[in-house]
N, C-alpha and C positions, 0 to 999 in steps of 0.2 A: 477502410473508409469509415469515418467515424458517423454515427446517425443521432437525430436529435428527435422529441418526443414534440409533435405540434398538435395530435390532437386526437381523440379516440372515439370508434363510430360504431364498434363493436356492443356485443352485450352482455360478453361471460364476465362474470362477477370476477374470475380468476383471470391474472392479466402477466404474461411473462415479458420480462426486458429483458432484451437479446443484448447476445455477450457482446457489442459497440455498440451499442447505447451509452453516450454521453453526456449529454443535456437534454434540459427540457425547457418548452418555449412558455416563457412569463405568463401568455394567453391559454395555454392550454386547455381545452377544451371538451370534457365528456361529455359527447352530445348525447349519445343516447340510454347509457350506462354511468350508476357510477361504480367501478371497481372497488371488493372488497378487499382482494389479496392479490397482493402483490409477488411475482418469483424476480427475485433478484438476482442478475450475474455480476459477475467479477466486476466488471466496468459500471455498472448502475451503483454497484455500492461503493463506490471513488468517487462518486456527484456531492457536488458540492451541499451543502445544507440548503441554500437557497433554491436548486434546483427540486431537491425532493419537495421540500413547501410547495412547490409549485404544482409537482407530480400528487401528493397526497392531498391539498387544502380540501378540494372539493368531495370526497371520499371522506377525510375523519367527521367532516363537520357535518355529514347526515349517518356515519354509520362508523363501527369500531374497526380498525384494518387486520389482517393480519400479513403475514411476512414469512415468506420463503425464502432463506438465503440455497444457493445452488453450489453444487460441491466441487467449485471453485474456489467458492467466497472466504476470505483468509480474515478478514475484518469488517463488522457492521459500518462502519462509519457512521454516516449522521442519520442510520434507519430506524435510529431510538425516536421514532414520532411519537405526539404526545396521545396520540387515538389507536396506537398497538392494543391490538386485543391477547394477539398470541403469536411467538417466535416459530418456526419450523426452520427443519434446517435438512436439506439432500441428504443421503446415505451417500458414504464415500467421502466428505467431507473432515479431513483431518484436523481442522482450524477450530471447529462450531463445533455445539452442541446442545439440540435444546432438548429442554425436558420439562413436563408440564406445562408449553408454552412458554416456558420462561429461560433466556439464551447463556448458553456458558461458552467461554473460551477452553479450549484443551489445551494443557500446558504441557511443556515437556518430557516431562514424569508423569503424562496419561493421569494427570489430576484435573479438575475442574475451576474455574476462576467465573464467577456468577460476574457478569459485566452488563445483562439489561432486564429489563422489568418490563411486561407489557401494561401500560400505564392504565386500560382500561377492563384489565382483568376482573378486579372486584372482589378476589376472592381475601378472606377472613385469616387463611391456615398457608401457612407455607411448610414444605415437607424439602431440605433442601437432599441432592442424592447423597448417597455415602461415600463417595469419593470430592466433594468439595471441597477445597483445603481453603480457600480466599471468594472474599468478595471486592469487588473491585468497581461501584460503581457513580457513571457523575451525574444521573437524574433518579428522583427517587419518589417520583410520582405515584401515585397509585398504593404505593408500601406502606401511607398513611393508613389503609383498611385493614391490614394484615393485625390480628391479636393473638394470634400461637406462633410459635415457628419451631419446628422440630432438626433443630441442628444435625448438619452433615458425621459422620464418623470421626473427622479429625482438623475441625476449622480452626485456623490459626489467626487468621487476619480479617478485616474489616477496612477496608481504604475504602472513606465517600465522605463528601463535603460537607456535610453536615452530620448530623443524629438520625443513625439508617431509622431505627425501629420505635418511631413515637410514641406510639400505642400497644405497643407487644406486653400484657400482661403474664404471659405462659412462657417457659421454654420446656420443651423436650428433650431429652438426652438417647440417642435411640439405642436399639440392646447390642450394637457390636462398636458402639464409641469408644474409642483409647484414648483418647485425651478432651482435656477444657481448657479454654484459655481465656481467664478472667478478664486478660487485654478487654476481650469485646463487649463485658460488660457496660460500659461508656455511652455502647449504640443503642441501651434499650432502657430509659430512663421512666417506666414505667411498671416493671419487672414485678409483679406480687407475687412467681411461684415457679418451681422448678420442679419437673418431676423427671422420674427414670426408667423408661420401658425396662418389665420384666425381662429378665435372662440378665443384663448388663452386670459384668462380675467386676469393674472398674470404680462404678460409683453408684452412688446411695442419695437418696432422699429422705427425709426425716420432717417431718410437719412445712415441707415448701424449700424449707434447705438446703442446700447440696453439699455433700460427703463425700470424700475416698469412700470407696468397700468397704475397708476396715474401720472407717471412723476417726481417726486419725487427725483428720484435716480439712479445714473447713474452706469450702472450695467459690460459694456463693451463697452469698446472704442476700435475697430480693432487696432492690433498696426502696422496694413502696409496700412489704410486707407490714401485716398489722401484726406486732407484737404484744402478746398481752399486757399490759400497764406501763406498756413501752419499755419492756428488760427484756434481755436477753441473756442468757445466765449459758457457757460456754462449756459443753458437755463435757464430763469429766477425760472421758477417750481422746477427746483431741488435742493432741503438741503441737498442731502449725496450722497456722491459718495462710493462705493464697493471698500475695499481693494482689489487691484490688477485690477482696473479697466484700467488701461493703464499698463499692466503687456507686457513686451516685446519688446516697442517701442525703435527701433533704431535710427529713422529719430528725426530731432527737429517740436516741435511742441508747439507753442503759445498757450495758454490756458489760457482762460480771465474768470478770477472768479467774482461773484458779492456778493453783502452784506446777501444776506441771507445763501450762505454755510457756 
């Protein structure tokens, strides 16, 4: 028997939707609470976008939500509200997984696919896990605040509808990363620096730079780095430079090659 949401009289801040839960009624009504967090089952997160509007309206708009998916739930659906403060996700859940509030898909090589943001997080620094290989995301609310972000061990991709990281002046390379892929330079068009956590025996940093280990190969040139008189004079050590290594750069920038690239 399927059951619809017409109105709540309760007072706990924490509010579970039972596994037939279907709809919600337009009027809905918290009369005497308004719920901050939400447990979602399997069937509430199948609701339509306009039903959860309906469920959250009065909730974001005096206070941040947060969100429980229940270790059911295979897909958020339209739980990416614009007043998420923070993702949780059941233990046991094979589908989900959050981590610092912030939601990933588990893919099926036990990697991570980052697919939501909680819009009214706030925070400055994103640290993504080590096992992240993609992001995947279609609101990107809130990521406007974000200015570091210390990339996963081995990100490959970036799919989102616009330019993820508007304001990300920093990237971090953390100390057990194997790989960089310049591809995602595109998403951070504000870029002035790159560094490389100690231990990392892959890649190097040199005045904001980034380097192979050995020097070799010039892997990211910030494109809103200030260069001094605007040159850039191309180390003797390195024979290759990464597609997309100056990926972005609007300003002009002198760039002295020598006989061995």
């Amino acid at each position: 028997m399927e059951k619809h949401v017409f109105n709540y009289t309760g007072k706990d801040m924490k509010v579970t939707l039972l596994s037939n839960i279907t709809s919600v009624n337009k009027e809905v009504d918290f009369m005497n609470y308004l719920p901050g967090h939400f447990v979602v089952s399997k069937a509430a997160s199948e609701m339509t976008q306009t039903n959860i509007e309906y469920l959250t309206q009065y909730s974001s708009d005096h206070s941040p939500l947060a969100v429980t998916f229940m270790a059911d739930v295979e897909d958020i659906g339209a739980w990416d509200v614009t007043q998420t403060s923070a993702f949780y996700v059941e233990e046991g859940n094979t589908h989900l997984k959050a981590v610092d509030g912030i939601l990933y898909k588990i893919k099926e090589d036990d990697t991570l696919e980052w697919v939501a943001y909680p819009k009214s997080k706030g925070a400055t620094e994103l640290v993504l896990p080590g096992n992240a290989t993609s992001i995947n995301l279609n609101r990107i609310d809130g990521i406007e605040k974000i200015t570091t972000v210390t990339l996963s061990n081995d990100l490959q991709s970036i799919l989102s509808p616009s330019t993820l990281f508007t304001n990300v002046t920093k990237l971090v390379i953390p100390k057990d990363a194997t790989s960089f892929s310049p591809e995602i330079l595109k998403h951070f068009p504000k870029l002035e620096t790159v560094e490389v956590e100690g231990g990392n025996v892959n890649f190097k940093s040199v005045d904001g730079v980034l380097y192979s280990a050995d020097g070799t190969e010039i892997l990211c040139y910030p494109c809103k780095k200030t260069a001094e008189d605007g040159k850039f004079a191309i180390p003797e050590a390195v024979t290759s430079i990464a597609s997309y290594a100056f990926c972005g750069s609007d300003r002009e920038l002198e760039v002295s090659f020598h006989a061995n690239i």
